[in-house]
C-alpha positions in Angstrom: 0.0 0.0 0.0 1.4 3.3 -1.0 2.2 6.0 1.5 1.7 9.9 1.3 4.3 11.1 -1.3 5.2 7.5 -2.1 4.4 5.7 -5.7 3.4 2.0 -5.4 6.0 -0.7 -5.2 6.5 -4.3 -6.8 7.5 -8.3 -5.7 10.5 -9.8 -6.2 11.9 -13.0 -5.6 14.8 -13.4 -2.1 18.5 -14.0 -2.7 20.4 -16.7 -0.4 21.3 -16.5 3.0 25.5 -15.6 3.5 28.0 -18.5 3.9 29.6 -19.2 7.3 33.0 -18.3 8.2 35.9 -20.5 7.6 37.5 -23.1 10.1 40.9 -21.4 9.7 39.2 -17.9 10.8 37.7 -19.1 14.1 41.0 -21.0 14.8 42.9 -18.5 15.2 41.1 -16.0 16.7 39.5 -18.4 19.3 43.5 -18.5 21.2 46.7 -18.9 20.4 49.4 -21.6 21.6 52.7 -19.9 22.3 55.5 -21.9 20.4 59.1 -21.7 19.4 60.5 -22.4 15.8 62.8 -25.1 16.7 61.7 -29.3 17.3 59.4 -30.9 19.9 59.7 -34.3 21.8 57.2 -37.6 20.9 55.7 -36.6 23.7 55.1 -33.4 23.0 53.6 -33.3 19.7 50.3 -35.7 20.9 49.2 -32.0 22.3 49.3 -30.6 18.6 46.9 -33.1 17.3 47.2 -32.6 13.7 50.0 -29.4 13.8 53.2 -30.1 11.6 55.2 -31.2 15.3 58.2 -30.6 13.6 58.5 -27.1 13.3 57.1 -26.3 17.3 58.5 -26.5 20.5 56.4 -25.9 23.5 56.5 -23.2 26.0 55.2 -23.2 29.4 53.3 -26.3 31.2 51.7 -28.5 28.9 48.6 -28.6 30.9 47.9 -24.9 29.7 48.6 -25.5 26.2 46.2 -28.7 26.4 43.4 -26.2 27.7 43.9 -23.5 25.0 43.8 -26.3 22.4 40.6 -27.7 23.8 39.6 -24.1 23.7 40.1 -24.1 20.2 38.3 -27.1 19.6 35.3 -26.1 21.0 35.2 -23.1 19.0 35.7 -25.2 16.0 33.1 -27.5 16.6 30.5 -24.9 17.5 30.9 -23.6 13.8 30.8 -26.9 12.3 27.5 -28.0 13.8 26.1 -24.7 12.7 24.7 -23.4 16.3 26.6 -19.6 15.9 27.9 -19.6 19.3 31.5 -19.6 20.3 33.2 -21.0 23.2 31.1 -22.1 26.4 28.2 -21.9 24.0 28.0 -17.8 24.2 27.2 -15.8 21.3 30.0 -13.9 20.0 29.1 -10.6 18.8 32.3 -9.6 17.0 32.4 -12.8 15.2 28.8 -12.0 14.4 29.7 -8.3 12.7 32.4 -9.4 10.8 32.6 -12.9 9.9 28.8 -12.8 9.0 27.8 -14.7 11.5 24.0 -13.8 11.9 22.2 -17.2 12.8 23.8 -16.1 16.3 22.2 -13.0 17.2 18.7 -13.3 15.4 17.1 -12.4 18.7 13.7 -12.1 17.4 13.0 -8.9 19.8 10.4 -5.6 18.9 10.0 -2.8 20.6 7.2 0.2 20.3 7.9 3.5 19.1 6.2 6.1 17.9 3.2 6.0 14.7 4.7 5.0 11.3 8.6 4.4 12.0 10.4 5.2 8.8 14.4 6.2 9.9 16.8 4.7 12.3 20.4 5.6 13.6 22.7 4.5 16.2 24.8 7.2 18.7 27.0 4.7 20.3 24.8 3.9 23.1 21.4 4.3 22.0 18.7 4.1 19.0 16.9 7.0 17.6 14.1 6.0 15.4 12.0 8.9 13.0 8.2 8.7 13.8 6.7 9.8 10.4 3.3 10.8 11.2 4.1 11.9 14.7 6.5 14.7 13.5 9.1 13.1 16.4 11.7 10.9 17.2 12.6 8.2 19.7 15.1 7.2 21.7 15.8 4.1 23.0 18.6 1.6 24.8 20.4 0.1 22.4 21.1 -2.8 25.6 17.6 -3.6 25.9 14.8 -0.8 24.1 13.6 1.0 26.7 12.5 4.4 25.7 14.1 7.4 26.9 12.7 10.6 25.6 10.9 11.4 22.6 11.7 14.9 21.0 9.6 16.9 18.2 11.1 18.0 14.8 9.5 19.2 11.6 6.7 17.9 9.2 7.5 14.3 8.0 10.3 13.2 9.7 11.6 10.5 7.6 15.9 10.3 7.1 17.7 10.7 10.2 21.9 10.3 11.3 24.3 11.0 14.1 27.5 13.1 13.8 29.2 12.5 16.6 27.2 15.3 18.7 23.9 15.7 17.1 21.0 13.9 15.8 19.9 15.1 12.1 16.7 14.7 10.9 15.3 15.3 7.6 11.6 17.0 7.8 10.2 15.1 4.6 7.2 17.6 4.0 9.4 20.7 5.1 12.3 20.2 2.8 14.6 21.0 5.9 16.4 19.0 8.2 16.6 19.4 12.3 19.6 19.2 13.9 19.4 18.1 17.9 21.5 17.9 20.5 22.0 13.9 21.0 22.5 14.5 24.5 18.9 15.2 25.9 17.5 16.2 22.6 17.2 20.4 22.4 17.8 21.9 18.7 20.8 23.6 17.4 21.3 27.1 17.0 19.9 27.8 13.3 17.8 24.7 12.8 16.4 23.5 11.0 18.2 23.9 8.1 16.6 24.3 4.1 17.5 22.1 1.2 15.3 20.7 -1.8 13.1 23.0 -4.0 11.3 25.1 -1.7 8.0 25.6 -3.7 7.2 21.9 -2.3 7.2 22.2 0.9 4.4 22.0 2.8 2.8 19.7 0.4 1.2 16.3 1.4 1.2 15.0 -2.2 4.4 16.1 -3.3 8.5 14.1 -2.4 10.7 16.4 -0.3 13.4 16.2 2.0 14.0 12.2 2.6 17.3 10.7 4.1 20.2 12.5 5.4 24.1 10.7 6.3 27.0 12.6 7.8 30.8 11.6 6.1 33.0 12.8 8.8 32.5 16.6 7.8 29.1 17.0 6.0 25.8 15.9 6.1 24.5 14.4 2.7 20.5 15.0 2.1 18.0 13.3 -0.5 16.2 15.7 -2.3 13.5 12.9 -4.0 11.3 15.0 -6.1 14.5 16.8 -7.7 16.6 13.6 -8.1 19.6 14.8 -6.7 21.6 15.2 -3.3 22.5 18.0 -1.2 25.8 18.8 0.5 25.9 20.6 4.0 28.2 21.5 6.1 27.9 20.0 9.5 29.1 22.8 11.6 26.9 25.7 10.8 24.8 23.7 7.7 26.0 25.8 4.4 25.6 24.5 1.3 28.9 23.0 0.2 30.6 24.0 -3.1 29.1 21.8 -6.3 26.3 20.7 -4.3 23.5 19.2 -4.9 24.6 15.9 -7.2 22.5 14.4 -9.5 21.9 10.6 -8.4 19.1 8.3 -9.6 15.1 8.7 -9.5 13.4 9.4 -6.3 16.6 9.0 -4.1 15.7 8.3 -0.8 18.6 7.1 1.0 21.6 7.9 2.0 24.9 6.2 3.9 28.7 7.2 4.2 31.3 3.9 3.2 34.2 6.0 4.6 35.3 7.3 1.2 31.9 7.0 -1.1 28.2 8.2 -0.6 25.7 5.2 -1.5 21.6 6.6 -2.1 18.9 4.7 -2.7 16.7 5.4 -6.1 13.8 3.9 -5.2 11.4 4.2 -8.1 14.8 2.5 -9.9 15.0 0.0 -7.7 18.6 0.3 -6.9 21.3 1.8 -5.4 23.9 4.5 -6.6 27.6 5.5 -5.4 28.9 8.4 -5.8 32.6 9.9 -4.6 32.1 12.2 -1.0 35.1 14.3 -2.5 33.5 15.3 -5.8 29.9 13.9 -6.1 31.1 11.9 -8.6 28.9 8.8 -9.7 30.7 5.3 -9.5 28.1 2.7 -10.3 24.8 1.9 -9.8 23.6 -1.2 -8.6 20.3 -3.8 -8.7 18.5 -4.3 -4.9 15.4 -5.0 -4.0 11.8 -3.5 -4.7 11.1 0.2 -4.2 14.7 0.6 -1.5 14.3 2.9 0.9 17.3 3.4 4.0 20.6 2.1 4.0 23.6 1.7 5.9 27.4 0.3 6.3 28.7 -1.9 9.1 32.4 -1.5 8.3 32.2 -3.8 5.0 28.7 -4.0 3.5 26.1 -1.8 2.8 22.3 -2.8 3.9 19.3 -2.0 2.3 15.9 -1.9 3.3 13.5 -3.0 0.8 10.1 -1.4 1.5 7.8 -3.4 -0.7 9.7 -6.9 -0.1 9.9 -6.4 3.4 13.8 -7.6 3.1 16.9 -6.1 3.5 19.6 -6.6 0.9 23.4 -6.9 1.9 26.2 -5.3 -1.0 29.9 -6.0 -1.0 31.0 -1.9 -0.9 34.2 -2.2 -2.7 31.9 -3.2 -5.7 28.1 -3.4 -5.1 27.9 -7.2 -5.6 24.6 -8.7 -3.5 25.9 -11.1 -0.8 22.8 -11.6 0.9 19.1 -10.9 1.3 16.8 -11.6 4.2 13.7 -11.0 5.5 12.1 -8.8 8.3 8.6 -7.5 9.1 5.6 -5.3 7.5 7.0 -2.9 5.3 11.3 -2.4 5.8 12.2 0.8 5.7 15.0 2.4 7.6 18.1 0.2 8.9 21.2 1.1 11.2 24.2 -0.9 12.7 25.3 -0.8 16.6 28.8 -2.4 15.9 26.6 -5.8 16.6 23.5 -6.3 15.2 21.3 -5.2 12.6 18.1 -2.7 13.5 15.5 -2.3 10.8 12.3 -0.7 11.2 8.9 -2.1 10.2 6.5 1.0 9.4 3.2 -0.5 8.8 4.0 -2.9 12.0 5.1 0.1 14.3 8.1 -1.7 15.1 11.9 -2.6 14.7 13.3 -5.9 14.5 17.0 -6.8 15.3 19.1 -9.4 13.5 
């Protein structure tokens, strides 16, 4: 069902779930021996199990040696049989971020925010989520999503990102974007701030402001009814030189790779990736139907597929789809907390975490 401002949206068929992580990964970090290039006795090398004995010689007590080797087989074995859990049958939330590990921590738990969630970002310690119709956003925990304050912005609020001090929000009916003190929530001196064509604002049936992404110096805006992107500067929110950049049609999205820009076209269907230094377009790559919010955990960027209620996962060095998988009603904005995945589900006025 299509949304204020929002054209319909079309099916399309999953991709496959990611591989698991290799034996040799979990090995070594799981522990380490401590061994010396020289020879070992007979009796020595039973300890090894398996190890070239010939090129070790042990250090220390042999009993701790045996204990860090068991260590490692328990690891091993844990990965092999497919649980996701690491030693002493614990999750392990690092294996999880990078090693693509996500059977581990599909914890299966929602919690309420306010009507129509649509964005979602991560401060380092707690969840803000953009409350569409309510013209507010929501904080929570990240440890456990209890609510701690909820905060009014403009009309719309739809994109929203964290800049190390504030919280950004782009006012999707206002063509503006609020910037709030992450802290306990007031507004910044001069917010909110204008982008977009200004003769929409205010319109109900018309695209506006959408998604906003800060690079380490700027924040990055979707203007969706003018197909392009605007530049800001973070620190007082001018327009930066060359700005805005032409991207796809009806960009919504926006995330920051650490050198590139990514934005959602979500009448296209797909994702472009454009330069932070110049604006320059890089590629543009096939995702899921009618994309809306994205974001990067340090390797990939995820997508939120409104209209397939998935989320797609893209290899950032070149766009290739590792993954897809599914989430509740209607996906639309997702965010990374260095663990787990957050994506919020509009038309279920929730947000799941993988």
């Amino acid at each position: 069902m299509a949304r204020p401002g929002e054209p319909g949206g079309r099916r399309a068929d999953r991709g496959n779930q990611p591989h698991a992580a290799s034996l040799a990964d979990v090995a070594l970090t799981a522990g380490t021996a401590n061994f010396a290039t020289t020879s070992a006795t007979a009796g020595d090398t039973d300890l090894l199990d398996g190890l070239d004995s010939t090129a070790f010689t042990l250090v220390g007590d042999t009993q701790a040696l045996d204990s860090r080797m068991t260590a490692n087989e328990g690891a091993i074995t844990a990965l092999e049989s497919g649980v996701g859990v690491g030693v002493g049958g614990q999750s392990n939330p690092q294996q999880v971020a990078l090693l693509r590990w996500y059977e581990a921590n599909e914890a299966g738990n929602t919690f309420a925010v306010g009507d129509h969630p649509a964005g979602v970002t991560f401060d380092g310690a707690n969840i803000w989520v953009a409350n569409y119709f309510d013209n507010n956003v929501s904080k929570l925990r990240a440890s456990d999503g209890m609510t701690l304050g909820t905060f009014a912005v403009g009309n719309g609020a739809r994109g929203i990102a964290f800049d190390g001090a504030n919280i950004w929000v782009a006012n999707f009916f206002d063509n503006n974007v609020s910037k709030l003190r992450a802290s306990d929530g007031v507004e910044a001196a001069g917010s909110p701030f204008a982008v977009g064509n200004q003769s929409h604002s205010g319109s109900t049936s018309r695209r506006g402001t959408s998604f906003v992404t800060f690079d380490g110096a700027n924040i990055w805006v979707t203007n969706s009814l003018d197909n392009n992107v605007s530049k800001l500067r973070a620190s007082d929110g001018v327009e930066a030189a060359g700005s805005p950049f032409a991207v796809g049609n009806s960009p919504f999205g926006v995330a920051f790779d650490g050198a590139n820009i990514w934005v959602t076209n979500a009448v296209g269907d797909s994702v472009s990736k454009l330069r932070a230094s110049d604006g320059m377009t890089l590629g543009t790559f096939a995702v899921g139907n009618f994309p809306l919010l994205l974001a990067f955990d340090g390797a990939n960027i995820w997508v939120a597929n409104r209209d397939d209620d998935t989320v797609s996962k893209l290899r950032a060095s070149d766009g290739m789809t590792l993954g897809t998988f599914a989430v509740g009603n209607d996906a639309s904005g997702v965010a990374f907390d260095g663990a787990n995945i957050w994506v919020t589900n509009t038309l279920g006025d929730s947000v799941s975490k993988l």
